[in-house]
VEXDREN-2710 file (C-alpha; in Angstrom, 1 decimal):
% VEXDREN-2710
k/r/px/py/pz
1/UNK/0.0/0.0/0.0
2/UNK/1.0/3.1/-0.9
3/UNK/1.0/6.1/0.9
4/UNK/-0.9/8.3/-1.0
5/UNK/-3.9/5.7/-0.8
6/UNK/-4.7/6.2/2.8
7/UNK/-3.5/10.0/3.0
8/UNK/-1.4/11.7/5.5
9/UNK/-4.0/11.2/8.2
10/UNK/-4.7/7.7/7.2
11/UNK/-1.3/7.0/8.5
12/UNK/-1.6/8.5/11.2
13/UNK/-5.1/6.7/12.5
14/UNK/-3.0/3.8/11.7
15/UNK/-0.7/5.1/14.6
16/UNK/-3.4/5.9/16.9
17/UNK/-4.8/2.7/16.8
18/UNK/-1.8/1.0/18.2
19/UNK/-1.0/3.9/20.0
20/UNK/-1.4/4.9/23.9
21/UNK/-2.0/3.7/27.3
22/UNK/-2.8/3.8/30.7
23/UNK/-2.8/7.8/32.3
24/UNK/-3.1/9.2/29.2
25/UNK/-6.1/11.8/29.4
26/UNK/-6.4/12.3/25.3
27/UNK/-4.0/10.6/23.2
28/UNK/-3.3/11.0/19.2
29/UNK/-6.3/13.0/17.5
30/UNK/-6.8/16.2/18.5
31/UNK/-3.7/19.1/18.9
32/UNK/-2.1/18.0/21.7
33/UNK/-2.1/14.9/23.8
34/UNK/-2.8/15.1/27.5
35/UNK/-1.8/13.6/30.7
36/UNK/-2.8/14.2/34.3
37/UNK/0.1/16.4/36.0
38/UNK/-0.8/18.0/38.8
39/UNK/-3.1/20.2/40.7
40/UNK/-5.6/19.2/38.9
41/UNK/-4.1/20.0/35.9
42/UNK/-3.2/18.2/32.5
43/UNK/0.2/18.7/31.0
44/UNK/0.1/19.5/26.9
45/UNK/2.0/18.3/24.4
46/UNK/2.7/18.5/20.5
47/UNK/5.2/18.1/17.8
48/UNK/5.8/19.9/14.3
49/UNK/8.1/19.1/12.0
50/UNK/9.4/22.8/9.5
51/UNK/11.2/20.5/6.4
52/UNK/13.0/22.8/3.9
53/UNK/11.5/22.3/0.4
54/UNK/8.4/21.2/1.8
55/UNK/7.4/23.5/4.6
56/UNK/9.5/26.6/3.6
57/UNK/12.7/27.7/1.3
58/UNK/15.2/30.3/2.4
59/UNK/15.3/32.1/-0.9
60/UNK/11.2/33.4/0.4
61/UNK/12.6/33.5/4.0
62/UNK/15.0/34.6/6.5
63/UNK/16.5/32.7/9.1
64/UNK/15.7/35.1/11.9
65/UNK/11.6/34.4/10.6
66/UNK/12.1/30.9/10.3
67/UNK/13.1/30.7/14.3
68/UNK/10.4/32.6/15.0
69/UNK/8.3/30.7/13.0
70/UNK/9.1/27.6/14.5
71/UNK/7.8/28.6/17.9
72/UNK/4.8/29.8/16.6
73/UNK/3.5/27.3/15.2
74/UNK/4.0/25.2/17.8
75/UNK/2.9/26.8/20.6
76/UNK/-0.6/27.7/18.3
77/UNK/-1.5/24.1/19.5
78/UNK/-1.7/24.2/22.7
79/UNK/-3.6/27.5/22.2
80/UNK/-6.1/25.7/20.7
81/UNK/-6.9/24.0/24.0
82/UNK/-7.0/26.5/26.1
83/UNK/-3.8/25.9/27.5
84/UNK/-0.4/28.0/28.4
85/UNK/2.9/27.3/26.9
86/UNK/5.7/26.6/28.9
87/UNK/8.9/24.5/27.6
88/UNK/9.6/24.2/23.9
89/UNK/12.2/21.4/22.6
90/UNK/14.4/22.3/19.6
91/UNK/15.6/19.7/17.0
92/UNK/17.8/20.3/14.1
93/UNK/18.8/18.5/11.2
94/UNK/21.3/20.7/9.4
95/UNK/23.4/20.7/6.4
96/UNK/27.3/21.5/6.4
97/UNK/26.8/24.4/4.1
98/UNK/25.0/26.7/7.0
99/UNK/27.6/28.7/8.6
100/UNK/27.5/29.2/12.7
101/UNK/26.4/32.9/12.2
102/UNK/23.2/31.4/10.0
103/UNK/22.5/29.4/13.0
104/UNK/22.9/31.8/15.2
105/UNK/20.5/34.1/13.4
106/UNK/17.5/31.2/13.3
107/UNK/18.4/30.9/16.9
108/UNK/18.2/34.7/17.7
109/UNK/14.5/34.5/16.2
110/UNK/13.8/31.6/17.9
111/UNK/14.4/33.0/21.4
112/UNK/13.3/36.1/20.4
113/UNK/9.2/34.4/19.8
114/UNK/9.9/32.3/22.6
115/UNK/10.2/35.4/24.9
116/UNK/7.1/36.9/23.5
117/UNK/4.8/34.1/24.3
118/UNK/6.5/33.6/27.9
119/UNK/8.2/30.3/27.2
120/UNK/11.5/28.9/27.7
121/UNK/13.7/26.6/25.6
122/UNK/15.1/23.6/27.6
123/UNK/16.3/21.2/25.6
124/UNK/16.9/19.6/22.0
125/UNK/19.3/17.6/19.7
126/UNK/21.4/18.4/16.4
127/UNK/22.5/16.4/14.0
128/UNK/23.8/16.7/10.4
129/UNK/21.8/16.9/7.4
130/UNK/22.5/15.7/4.0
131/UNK/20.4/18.0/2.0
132/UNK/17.8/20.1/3.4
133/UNK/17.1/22.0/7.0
134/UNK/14.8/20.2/8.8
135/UNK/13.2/21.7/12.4
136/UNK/11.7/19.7/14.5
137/UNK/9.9/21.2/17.9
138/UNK/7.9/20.3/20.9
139/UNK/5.6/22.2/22.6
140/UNK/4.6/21.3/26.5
141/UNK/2.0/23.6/28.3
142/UNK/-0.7/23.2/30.7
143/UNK/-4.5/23.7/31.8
144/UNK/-6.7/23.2/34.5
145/UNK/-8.3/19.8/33.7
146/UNK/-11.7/21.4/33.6
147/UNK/-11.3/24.4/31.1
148/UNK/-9.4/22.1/28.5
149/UNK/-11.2/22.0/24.7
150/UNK/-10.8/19.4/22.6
151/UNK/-11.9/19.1/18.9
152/UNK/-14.7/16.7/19.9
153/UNK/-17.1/19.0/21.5
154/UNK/-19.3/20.4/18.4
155/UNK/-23.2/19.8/19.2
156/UNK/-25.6/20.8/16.1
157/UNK/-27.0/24.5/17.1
158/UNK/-23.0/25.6/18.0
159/UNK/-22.0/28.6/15.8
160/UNK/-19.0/28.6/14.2
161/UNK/-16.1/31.3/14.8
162/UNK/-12.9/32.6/13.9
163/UNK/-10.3/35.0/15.0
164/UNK/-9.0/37.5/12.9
165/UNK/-8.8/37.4/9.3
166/UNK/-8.3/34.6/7.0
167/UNK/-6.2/33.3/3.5
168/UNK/-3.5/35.7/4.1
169/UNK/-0.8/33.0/4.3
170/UNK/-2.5/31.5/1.4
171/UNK/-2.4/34.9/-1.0
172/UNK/1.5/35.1/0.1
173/UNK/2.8/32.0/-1.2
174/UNK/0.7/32.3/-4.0
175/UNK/1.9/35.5/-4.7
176/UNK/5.7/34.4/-3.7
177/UNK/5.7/31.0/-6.2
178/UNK/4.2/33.4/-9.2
179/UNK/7.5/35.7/-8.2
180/UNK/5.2/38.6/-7.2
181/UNK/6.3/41.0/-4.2
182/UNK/4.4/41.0/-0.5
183/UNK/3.1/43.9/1.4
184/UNK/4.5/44.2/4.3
185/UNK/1.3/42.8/5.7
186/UNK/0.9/39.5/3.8
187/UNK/4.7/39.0/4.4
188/UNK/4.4/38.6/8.3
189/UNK/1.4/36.8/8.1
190/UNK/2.9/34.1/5.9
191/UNK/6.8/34.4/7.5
192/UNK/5.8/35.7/10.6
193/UNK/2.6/34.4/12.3
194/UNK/1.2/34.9/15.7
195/UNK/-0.4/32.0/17.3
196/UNK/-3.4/33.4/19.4
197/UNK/-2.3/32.3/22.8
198/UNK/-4.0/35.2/24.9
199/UNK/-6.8/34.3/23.5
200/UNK/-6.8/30.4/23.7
201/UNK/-6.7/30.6/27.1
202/UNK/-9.2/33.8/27.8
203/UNK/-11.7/31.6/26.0
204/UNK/-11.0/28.8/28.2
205/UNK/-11.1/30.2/31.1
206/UNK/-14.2/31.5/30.1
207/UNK/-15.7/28.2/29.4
208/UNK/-17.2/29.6/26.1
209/UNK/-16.0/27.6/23.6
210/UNK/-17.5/23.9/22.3
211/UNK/-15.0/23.0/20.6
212/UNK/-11.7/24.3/18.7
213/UNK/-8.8/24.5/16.9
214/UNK/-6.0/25.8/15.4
215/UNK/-5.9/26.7/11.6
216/UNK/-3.0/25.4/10.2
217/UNK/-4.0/23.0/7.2
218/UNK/-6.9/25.4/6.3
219/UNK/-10.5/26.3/7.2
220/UNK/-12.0/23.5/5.8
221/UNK/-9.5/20.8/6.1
222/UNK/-9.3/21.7/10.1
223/UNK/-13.0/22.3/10.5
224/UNK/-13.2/19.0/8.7
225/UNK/-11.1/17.3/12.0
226/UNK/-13.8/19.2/14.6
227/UNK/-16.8/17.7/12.7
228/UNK/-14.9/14.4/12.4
229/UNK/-14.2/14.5/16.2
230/UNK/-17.9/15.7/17.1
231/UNK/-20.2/13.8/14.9
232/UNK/-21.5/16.2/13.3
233/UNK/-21.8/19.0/10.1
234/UNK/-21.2/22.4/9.8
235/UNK/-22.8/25.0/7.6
236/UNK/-20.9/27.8/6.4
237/UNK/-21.0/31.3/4.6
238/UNK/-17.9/31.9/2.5
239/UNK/-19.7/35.4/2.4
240/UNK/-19.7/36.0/6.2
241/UNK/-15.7/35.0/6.0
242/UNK/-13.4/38.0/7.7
243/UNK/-11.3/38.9/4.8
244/UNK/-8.0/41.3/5.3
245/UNK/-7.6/44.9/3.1
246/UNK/-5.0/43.5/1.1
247/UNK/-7.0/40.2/0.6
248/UNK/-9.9/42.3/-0.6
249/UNK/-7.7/44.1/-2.8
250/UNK/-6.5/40.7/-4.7
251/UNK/-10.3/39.6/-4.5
252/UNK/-10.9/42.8/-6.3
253/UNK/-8.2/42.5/-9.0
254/UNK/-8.5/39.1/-9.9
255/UNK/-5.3/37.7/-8.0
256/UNK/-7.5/35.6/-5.2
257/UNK/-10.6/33.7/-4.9
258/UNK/-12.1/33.0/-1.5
259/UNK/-10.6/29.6/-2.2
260/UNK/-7.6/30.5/-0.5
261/UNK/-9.8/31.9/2.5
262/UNK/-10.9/28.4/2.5
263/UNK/-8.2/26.2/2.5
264/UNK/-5.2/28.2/2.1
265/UNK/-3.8/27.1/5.1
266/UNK/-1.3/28.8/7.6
267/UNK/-3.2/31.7/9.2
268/UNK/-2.6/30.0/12.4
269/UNK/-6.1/31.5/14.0
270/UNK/-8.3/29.6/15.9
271/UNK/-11.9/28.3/14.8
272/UNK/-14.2/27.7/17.6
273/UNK/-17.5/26.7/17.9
274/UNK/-20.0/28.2/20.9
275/UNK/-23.2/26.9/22.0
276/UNK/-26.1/30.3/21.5
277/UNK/-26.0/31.2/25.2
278/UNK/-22.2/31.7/25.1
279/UNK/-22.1/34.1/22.2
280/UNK/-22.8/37.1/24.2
281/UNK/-19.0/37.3/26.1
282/UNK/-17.8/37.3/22.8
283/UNK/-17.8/41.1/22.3
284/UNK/-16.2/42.1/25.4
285/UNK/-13.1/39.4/24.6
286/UNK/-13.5/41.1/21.4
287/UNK/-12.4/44.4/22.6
288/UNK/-10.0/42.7/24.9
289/UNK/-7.6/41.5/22.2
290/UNK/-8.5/44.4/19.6
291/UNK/-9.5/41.2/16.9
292/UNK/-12.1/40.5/15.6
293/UNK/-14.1/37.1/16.2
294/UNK/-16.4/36.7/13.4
295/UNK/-19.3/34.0/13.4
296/UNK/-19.2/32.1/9.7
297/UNK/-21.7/29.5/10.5
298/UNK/-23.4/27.1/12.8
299/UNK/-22.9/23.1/13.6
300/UNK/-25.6/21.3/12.2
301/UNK/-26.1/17.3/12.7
302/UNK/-23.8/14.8/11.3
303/UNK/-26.2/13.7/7.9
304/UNK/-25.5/17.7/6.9
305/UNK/-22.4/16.8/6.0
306/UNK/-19.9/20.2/5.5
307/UNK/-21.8/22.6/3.3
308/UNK/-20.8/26.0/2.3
309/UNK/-23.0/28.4/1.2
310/UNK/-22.3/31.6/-1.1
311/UNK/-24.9/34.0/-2.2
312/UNK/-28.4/32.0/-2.3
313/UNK/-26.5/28.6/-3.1
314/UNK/-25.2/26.0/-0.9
315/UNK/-23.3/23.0/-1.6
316/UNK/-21.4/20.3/-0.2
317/UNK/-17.6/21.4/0.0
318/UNK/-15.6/19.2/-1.9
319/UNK/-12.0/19.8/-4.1
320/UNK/-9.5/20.4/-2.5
321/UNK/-9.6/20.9/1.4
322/UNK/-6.4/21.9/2.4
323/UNK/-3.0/20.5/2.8
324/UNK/-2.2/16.7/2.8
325/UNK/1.2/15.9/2.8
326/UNK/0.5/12.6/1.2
327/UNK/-2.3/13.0/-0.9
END
């Protein structure tokens, strides 16, 4: 069997399956696993791998980004279950042709996002590299057992949310493999993301959310996991979708479709999904953070299916649904 036959998360039900044990809270299937610590609370963890070629190239990026980069993306999962970031774990695979003052650069950024979210690095491995860089990072954090939020929680009648703005990561490398320049804007969005900690762990504590998750694979594709985990459908309204100036602007002159809104991938906000007599601590949270949380849609029962309307017509998503490594 071939890989591309059961997918990227084929595999890795195939893993889960034999996977596990006794202690473990929540194991392989949602963004982090859990395990009972202390003082009532459960300890978070989660892995990314950056792969040069695949994940990123160095003639879009530099390495002080790609540090920074690295944390955020990691630490964006345990924000999407409520929980605070504490200890990151850095592994690198490195060719001979990076010089110490290249590594010192990706190091600097590293550091440098790792003080901005409040965590500390405490440990790693390197090793060399034949060809490309390859990052590897874990993430540990913790919440109180009670204000965790797992994908799973999504009951028909939820509405659907999202912070921010979304396909601005998408519109970047779009725009960087057709050899177009970024606005500033687009630029830190796709190179330079910030992983909605604050927030994760306002809404927690808050006991607002359902369900939710980070958006990393796109809107679809990750939505796709929270109906998968609840049992249920969604319904949503490309319309309704919170769209950034500069992505209006390539709406407008033909360089974007909401597509990339969709299932770009990258934007690293969180989708969330609050039961009707939540909705109403939304706005002051709202004002909180200065972002916007913008309800797209609602959870509807499992035979739904994922529809998404635009205009007066709605139809079941299908095409492409974000990113599959092995599909």
């Amino acid at each position: 069997m071939k890989l591309a036959e059961i997918g990227e998360f084929g595999f890795i039900e195939r893993i889960r399956q034999r996977a596990g044990g006794a202690g473990v809270r929540l194991a392989i299937g949602d963004d982090c696993a859990a395990v009972e610590v202390r003082d009532s609370h459960l300890q978070l963890t989660s892995k990314d791998l950056l792969i040069e070629g695949v994940h990123f190239r160095r003639d879009w990026t530099d390495l002080y980004r790609l540090g920074r980069k690295s944390v955020s993306v990691n630490v964006s999962d345990v924000a999407a279950m409520g929980g605070n970031p504490e200890y990151l774990f850095l592994g690198l695979a490195m060719a001979s042709t990076l010089t110490v003052e290249d590594l010192d650069t990706f190091v600097d950024g590293f550091l440098a996002a790792a003080q901005d979210y409040g965590v500390r690095l405490i440990g790693g491995d390197t090793c060399r590299s034949p060809g490309p860089l390859i990052i590897s990072v874990t993430v540990q954090g913790s919440v109180p057992a009670e204000q965790m939020i797992c994908r799973s929680g999504a009951r028909p009648g939820d509405a659907v949310y999202v912070s921010g703005t979304l396909g601005d990561s998408g519109l970047a490398l779009q725009l960087l493999q057709a050899g177009q320049p970024l606005s500033s804007q687009l630029s830190a969005r796709h190179h330079d993301p910030r992983a909605r900690t604050e927030l994760g762990r306002a809404l927690a504590a808050a006991h607002i959310p359902s369900a939710m998750i980070d958006l990393s694979d796109g809107l679809l594709a990750d939505l796709g996991h929270v109906l998968t985990a609840s049992g249920a459908g969604a319904h949503i309204d490309a319309e309704a979708l919170p769209l950034s100036v500069d992505f209006q602007a390539a709406l407008s002159h033909g360089q974007a479709s909401l597509d990339l809104a969709l299932a770009g991938g990258e934007d690293y906000e969180l989708l969330f999904t609050v039961p009707a007599s939540r909705e109403d601590r939304l706005a002051e949270l709202s004002r909180q953070f200065k972002l916007d949380l913008t309800r797209i849609g609602y959870i509807g029962p499992l035979e739904d299916g994922l529809k998404i309307r635009r205009g007066s017509d709605e139809m079941a998503a299908s095409g492409r649904k974000g990113y599959n490594h092995f599909s």
